[in-house]
C-alpha positions as CSV (number, residue, x, y, z in Angstrom):
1,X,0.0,0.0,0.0
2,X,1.1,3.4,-0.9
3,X,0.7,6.6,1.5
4,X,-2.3,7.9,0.2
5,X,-4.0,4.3,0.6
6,X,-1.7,4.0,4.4
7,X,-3.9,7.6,5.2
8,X,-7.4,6.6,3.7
9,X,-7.1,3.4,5.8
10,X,-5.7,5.3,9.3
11,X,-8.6,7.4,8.4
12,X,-11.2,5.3,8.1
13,X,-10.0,3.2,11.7
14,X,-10.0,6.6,13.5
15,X,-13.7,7.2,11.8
16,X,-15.6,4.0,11.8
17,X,-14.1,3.6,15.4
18,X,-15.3,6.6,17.0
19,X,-18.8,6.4,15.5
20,X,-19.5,2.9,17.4
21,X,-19.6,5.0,20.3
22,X,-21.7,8.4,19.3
23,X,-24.7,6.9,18.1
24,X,-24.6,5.5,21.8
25,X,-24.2,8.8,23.1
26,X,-27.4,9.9,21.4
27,X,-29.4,7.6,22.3
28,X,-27.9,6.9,26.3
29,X,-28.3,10.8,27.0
30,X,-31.8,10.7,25.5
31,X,-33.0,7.5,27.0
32,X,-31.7,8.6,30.9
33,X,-33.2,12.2,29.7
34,X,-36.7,10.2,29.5
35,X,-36.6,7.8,32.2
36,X,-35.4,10.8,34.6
37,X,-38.9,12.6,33.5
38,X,-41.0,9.3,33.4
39,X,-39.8,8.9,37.8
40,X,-40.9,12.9,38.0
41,X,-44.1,12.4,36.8
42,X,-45.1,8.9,38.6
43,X,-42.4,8.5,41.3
44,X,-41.7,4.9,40.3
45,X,-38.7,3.7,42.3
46,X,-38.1,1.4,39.2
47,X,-37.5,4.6,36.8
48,X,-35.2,6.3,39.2
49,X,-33.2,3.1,39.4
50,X,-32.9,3.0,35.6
51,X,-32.4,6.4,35.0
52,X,-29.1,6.1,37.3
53,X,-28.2,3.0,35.8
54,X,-28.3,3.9,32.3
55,X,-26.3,7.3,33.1
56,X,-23.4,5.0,34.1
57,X,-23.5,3.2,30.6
58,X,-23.7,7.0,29.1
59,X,-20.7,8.4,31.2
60,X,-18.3,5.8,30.0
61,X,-19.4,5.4,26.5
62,X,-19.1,10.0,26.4
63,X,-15.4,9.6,27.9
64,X,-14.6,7.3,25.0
65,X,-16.4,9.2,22.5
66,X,-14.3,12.1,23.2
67,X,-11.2,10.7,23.2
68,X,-11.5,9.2,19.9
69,X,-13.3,12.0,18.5
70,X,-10.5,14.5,19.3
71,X,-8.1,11.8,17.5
72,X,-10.2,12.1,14.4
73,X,-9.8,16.1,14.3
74,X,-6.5,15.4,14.6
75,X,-6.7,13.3,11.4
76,X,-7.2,16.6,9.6
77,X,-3.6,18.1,10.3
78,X,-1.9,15.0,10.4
79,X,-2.8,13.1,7.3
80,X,-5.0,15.8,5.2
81,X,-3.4,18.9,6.0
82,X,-3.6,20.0,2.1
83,X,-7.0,19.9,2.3
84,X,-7.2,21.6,5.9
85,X,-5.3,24.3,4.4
86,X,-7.3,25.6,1.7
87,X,-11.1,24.5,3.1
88,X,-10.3,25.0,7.1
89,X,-12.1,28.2,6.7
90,X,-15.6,26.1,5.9
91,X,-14.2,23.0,8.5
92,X,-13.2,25.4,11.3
93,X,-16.7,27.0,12.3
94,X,-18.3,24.0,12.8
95,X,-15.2,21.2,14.1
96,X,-14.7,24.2,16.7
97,X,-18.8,24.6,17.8
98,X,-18.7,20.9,18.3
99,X,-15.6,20.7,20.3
100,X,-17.1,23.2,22.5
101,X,-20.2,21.4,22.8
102,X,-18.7,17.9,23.7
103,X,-16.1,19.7,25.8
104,X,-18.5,22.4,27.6
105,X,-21.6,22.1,27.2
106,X,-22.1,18.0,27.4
107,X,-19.2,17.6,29.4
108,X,-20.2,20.1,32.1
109,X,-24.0,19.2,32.4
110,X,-23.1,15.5,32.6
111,X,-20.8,16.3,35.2
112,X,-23.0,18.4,36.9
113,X,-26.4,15.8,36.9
114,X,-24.1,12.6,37.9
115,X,-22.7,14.7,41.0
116,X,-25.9,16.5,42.1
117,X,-28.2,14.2,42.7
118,X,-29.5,14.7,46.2
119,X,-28.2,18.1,45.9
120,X,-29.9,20.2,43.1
121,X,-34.0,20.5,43.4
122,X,-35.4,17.4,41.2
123,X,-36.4,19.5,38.8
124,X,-33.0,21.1,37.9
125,X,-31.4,18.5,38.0
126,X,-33.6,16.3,35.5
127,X,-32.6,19.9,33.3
128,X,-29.0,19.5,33.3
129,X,-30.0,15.9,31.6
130,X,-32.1,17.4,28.7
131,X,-29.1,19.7,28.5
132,X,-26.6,17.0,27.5
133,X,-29.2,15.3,25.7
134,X,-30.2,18.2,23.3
135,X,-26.3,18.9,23.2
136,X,-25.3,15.2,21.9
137,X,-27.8,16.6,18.9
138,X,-26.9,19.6,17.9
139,X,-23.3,18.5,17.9
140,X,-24.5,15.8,15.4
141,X,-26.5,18.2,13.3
142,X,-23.3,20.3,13.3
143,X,-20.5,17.9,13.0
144,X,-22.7,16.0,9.9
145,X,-22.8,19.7,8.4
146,X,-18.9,19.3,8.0
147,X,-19.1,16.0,6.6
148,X,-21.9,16.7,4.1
149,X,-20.3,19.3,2.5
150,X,-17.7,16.6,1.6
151,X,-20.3,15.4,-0.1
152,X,-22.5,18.6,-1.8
153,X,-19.7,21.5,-1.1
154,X,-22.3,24.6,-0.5
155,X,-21.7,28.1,1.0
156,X,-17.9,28.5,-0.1
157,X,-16.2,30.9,-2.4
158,X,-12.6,30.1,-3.6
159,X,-10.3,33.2,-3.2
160,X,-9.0,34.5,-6.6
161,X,-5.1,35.1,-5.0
162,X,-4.7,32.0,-2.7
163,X,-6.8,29.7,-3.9
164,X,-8.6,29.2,-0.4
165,X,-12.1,28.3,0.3
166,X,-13.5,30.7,2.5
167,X,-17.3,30.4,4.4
168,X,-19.7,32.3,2.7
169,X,-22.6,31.6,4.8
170,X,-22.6,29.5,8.0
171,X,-26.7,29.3,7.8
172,X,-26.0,28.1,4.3
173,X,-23.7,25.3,5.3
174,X,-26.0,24.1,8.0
175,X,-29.1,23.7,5.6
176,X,-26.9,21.9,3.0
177,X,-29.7,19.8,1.9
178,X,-27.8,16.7,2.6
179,X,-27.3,17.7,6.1
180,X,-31.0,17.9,6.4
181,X,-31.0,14.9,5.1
182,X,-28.2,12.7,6.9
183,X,-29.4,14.3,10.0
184,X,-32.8,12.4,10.7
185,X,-31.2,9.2,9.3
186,X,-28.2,9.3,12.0
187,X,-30.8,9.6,14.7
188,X,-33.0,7.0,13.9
189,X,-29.6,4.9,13.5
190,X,-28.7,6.0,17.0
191,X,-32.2,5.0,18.4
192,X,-31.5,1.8,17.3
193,X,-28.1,1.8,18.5
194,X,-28.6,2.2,22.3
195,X,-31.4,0.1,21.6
196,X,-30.1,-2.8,21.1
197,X,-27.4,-2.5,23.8
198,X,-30.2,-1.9,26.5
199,X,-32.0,-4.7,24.9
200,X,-28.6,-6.7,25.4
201,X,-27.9,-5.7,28.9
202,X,-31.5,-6.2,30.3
203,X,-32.5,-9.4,29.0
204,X,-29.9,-11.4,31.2
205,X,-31.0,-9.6,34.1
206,X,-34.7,-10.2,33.5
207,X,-34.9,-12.9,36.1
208,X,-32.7,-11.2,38.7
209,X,-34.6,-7.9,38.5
210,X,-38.0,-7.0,37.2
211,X,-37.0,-3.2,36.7
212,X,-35.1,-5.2,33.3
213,X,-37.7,-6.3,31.7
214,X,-39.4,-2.1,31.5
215,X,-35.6,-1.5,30.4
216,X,-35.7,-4.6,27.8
217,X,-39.3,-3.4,26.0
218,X,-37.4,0.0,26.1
219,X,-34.9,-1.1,24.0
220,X,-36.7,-3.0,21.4
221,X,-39.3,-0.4,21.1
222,X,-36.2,2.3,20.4
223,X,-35.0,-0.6,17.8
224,X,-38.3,-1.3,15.9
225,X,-39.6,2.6,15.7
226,X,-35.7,3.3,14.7
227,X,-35.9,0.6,11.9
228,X,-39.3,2.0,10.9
229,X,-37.7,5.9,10.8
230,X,-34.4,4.8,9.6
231,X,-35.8,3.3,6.2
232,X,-38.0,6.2,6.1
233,X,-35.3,8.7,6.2
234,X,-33.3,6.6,4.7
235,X,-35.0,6.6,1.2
236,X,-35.0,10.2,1.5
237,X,-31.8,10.7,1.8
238,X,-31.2,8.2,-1.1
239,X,-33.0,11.0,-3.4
240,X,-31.0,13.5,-2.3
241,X,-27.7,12.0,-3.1
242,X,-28.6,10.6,-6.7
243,X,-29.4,14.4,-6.9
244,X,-25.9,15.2,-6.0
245,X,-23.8,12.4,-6.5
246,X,-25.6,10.2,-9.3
247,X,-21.8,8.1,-9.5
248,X,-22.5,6.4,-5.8
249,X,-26.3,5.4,-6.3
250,X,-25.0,4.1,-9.8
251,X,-21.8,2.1,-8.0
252,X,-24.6,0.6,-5.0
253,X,-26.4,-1.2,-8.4
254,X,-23.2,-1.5,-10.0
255,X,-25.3,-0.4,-13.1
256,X,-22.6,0.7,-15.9
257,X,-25.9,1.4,-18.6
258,X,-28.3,3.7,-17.8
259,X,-31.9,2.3,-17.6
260,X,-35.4,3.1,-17.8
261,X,-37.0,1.6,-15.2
262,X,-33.7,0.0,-13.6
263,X,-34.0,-2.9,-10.6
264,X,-32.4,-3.3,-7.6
265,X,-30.2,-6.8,-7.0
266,X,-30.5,-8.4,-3.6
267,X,-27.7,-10.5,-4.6
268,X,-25.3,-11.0,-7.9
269,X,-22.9,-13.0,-9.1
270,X,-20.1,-12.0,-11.8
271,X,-18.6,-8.3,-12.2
272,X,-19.1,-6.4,-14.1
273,X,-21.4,-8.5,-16.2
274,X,-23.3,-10.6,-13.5
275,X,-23.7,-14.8,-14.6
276,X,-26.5,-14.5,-11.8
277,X,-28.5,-11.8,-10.3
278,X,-31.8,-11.9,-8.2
279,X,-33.4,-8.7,-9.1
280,X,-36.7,-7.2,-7.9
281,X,-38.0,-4.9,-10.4
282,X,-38.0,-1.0,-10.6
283,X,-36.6,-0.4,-7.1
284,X,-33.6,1.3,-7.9
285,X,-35.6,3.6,-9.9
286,X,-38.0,4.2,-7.3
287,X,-34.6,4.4,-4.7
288,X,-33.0,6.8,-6.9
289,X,-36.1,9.1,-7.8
290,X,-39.5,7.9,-6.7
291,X,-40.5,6.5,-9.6
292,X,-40.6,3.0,-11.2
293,X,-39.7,4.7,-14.7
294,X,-37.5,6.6,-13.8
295,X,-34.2,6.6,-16.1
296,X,-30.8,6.1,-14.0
297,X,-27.8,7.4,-14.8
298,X,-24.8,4.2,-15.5
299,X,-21.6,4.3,-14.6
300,X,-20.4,4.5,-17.9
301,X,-22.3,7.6,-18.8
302,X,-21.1,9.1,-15.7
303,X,-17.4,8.3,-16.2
304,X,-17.6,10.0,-19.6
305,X,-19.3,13.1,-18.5
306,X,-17.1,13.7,-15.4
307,X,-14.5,13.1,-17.3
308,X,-15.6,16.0,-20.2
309,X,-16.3,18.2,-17.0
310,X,-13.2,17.6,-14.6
311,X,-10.4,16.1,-16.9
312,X,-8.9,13.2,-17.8
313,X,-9.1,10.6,-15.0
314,X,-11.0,7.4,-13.4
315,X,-14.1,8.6,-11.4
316,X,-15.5,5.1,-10.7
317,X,-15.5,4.4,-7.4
318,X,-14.6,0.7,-6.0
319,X,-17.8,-0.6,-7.3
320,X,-17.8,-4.5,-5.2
321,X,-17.3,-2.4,-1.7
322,X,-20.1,-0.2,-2.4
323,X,-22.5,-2.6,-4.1
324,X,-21.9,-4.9,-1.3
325,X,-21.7,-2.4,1.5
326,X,-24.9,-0.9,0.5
327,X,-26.8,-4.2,0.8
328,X,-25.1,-5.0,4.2
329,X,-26.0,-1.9,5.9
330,X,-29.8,-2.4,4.8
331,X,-29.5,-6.3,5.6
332,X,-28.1,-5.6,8.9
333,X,-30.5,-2.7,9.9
334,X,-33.6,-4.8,8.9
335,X,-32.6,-8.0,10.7
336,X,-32.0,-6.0,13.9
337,X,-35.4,-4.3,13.5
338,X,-37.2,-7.8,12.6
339,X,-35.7,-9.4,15.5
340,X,-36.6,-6.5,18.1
341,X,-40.4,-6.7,16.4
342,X,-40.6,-10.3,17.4
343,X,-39.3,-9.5,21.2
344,X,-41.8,-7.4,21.2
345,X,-44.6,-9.6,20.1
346,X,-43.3,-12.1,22.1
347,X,-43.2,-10.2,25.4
348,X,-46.8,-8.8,24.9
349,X,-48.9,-9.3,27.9
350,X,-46.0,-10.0,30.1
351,X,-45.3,-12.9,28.5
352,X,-42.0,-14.5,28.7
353,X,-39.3,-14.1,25.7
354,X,-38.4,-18.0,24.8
355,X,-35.0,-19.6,26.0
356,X,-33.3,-19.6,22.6
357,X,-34.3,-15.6,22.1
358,X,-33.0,-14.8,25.3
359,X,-30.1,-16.9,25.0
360,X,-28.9,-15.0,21.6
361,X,-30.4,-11.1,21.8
362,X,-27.3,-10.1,24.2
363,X,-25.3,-10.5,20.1
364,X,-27.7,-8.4,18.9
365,X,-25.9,-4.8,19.1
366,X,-22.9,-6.5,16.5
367,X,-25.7,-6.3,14.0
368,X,-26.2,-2.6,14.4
369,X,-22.6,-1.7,14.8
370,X,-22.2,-3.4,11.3
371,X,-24.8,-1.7,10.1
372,X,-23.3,1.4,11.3
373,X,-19.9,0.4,10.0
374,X,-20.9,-0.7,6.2
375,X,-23.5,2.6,5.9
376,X,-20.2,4.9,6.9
377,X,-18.0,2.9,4.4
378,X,-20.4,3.2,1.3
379,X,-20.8,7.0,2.4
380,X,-17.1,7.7,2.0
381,X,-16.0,5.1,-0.1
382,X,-18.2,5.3,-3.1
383,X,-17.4,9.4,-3.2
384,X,-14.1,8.4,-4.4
385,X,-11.9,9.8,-6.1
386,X,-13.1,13.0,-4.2
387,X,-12.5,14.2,-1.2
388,X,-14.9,17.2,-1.4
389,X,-17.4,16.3,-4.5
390,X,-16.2,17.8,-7.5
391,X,-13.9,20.7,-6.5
392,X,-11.3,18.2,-4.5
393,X,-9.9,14.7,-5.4
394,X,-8.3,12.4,-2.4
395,X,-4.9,12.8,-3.5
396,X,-5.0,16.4,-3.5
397,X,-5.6,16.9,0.2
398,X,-3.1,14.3,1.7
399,X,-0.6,16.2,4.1
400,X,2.7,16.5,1.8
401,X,6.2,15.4,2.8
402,X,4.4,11.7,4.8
403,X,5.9,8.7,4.3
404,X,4.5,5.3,4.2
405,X,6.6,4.4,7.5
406,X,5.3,7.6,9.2
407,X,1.8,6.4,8.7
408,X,2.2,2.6,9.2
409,X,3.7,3.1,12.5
410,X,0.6,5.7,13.6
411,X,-2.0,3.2,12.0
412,X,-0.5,0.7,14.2
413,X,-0.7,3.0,17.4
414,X,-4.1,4.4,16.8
415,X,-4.7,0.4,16.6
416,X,-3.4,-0.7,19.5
417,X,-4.8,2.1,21.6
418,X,-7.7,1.7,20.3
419,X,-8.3,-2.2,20.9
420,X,-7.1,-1.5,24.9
421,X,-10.1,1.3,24.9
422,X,-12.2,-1.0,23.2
423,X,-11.3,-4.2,25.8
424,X,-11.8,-1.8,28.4
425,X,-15.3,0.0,27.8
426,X,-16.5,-3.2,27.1
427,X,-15.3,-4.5,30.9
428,X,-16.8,-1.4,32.3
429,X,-19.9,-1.9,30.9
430,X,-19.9,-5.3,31.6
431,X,-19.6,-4.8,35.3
432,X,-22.1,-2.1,35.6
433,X,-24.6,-4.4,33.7
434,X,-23.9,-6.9,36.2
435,X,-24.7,-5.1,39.5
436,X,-27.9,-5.0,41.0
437,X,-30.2,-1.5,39.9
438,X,-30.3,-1.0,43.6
439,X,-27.5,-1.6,46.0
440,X,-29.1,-3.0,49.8
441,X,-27.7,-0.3,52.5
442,X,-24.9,-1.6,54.9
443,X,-25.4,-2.3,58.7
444,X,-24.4,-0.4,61.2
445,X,-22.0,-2.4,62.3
446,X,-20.5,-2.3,58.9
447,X,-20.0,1.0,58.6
448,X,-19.6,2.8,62.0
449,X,-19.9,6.4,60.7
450,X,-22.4,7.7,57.6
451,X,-21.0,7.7,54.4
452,X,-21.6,10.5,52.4
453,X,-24.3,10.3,49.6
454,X,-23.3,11.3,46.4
């Protein structure tokens, strides 16, 4: 591997790593955010001990989160510092307003509602909860600005004497219509998310503790209303980048002629003329524009135009990773949903969930972190060659001067440090699932003076 594909790949580890743990984020904070209201409203000892419970499972998975995501701003100087150069002026607003609010406004609140309990009025302090959760989504909103004008550049004017891109219109950049449409899609992602892990968590502890099985239903509700919203905003969001990127929709068919009326393969055989292909009819067209006629743009059109518009060059993106990593984020994302469905069904009435069910639903969050993982490789990968949609390629934003060794031996850090987070978040987590929602007081003669209450 060359440096450019040594970057790409530190990149994408630094990425794909970080976002197992945001989606989390969203969902935790807006999950304790709930449960903290639910115990205001009825006093249910049960929702005050899930509340507290599921605001441990937040406060590790936000200290990970930021440590990886500071890592992956760092990414910007240390592998793609050409490209931070000229478009930092677009990047900067909005890395900076969501370092601030991970850092400050998050960091502080969480801080705040984990150490005052017992010490701010009940009301204030369920606040400083809705605080962090309404933070962990505008940061989203306005980190996914950054990212979708990677892939629709909006709201940027190139200076005539430098050659810099320079922010025109922050509003602008916020509304970028993929924005407004990646945005919806990430949270109904992230519902599903934290989801499944409190779906995970609670169904071993549904004998020990009835208080699981309110946590359990909470879980697959989040993942069966998240499937539901995410294919919703999901097609949307499809429209909108055939709009703006007809290449990637063409690369997730792998269709190199345009068609009238063109189908979408559940599964093929042979590249780039298939020997086997199980097709259902007109989807792709109705995918792409919302219509079973509708023409779709092929790859080969597309190569030839881009070509007549941006130069000489190959503008085909690696079409077996995003055909296949299109069909494995839906395939993943509709399993999880299907299975949460049938908890649900199953669990109706108070009803028990069968052995097997029970037995293999703690696996269930692997689904939804590969669904996570293929959506956020066909994003980036099937933009290739660009690195902001037709004004910057890849190779023209890698950091000059790196060397393959330079990178290698950071890829293999960022690794390493990244597997001993990983090992221990899951430990953490682990041991907090483990322990009872409510801990039995001491004796007296156990502890001969009052510990203090925190």
């Amino acid at each position: 591997m060359d440096v450019l594909d040594l970057t790409r790949l530190q990149f994408a580890v630094v990425t794909i790593y970080h976002y197992f743990f945001v989606p989390l984020s969203i969902s935790l904070a807006a999950v304790a955010a709930g449960l903290e209201l639910a115990w205001l409203r009825t006093r249910r000892p049960a929702f005050l001990d899930l509340t507290k419970f599921v605001g441990k499972l937040l406060i590790v998975t936000f200290a990970v989160g930021v440590v990886t995501g500071l890592v992956q701003e760092f990414q910007f100087g240390m592998g793609w510092s050409a490209f931070a150069k000229f478009y930092g002026d677009v990047f900067g607003p909005t890395l900076a307003i969501e370092g601030m609010l991970a850092f400050f406004l998050e960091a502080t609140f969480l801080a705040i509602w984990y150490f005052g309990w017992d010490r701010l009025p009940r009301a204030l302090h369920a606040a400083t909860i809705v605080i962090v959760s309404l933070g962990t989504v505008l940061s989203a909103f306005i980190i996914l600005a950054a990212n979708s004008f990677m892939q629709n550049p909006v709201a940027y004017a190139l200076d005539p004497v430098t050659g810099r891109a320079h922010l025109t219109s922050f509003r602008e950049l916020l509304l970028n219509k993929v924005n407004l449409a990646a945005f919806p899609h990430t949270l109904a992602g992230a519902a599903m998310v934290g989801g499944a892990l409190l779906l995970a968590i609670a169904v071993r502890r549904l004998a020990a503790e009835p208080a699981h099985r309110t946590l359990a239903r909470l879980g697959a509700w989040l993942m069966a209303a998240g499937g539901a919203a995410t294919a919703l905003t999901g097609d949307h969001l499809g429209k909108v980048i055939t709009q703006v990127q007809p290449m990637k929709m063409a690369a997730a068919e792998a269709l190199y002629e345009t068609t009238k009326g063109a189908p979408f393969s559940l599964f093929t055989i042979g590249h780039p003329l298939p020997s086997f292909a199980l097709d259902l009819p007109w989807l792709l067209s109705i995918l792409a524009k919302g219509s079973p006629t509708a023409t779709v743009q092929g790859i080969d059109d597309l190569q030839a135009q881009y070509a007549a518009q941006y130069g000489p060059g190959n503008y085909v993106p690696m079409i077996p990773v995003a055909f296949w990593t299109f069909r494995l984020m839906i395939g993943a994302g509709m399993l999880a949903a299907a299975i949460a469905a049938y908890y649900l069904w199953r669990t109706r009435s108070k009803r028990a969930a069968p052995t097997w069910l029970i037995r293999w639903l703690p696996l269930i969050p692997l689904l939804l972190a590969a669904a996570n993982t293929f959506g956020w490789i066909f994003t980036e990968t099937a933009r290739q060659p660009w690195i902001a949609f037709g004004i910057s390629t890849v190779a023209d934003g890698i950091s000059p001067g790196l060397t393959s060794a330079e990178v290698l031996a950071s890829l293999i850090g960022f690794a390493a440090i990244y597997g001993i987070l990983a090992v221990a978040w899951f430990r953490v987590i682990r041991h907090i699932a483990r322990r009872p929602l409510r801990v039995a007081p001491e004796t007296a003669a156990e502890t001969p003076e009052p510990a203090p209450v925190y």
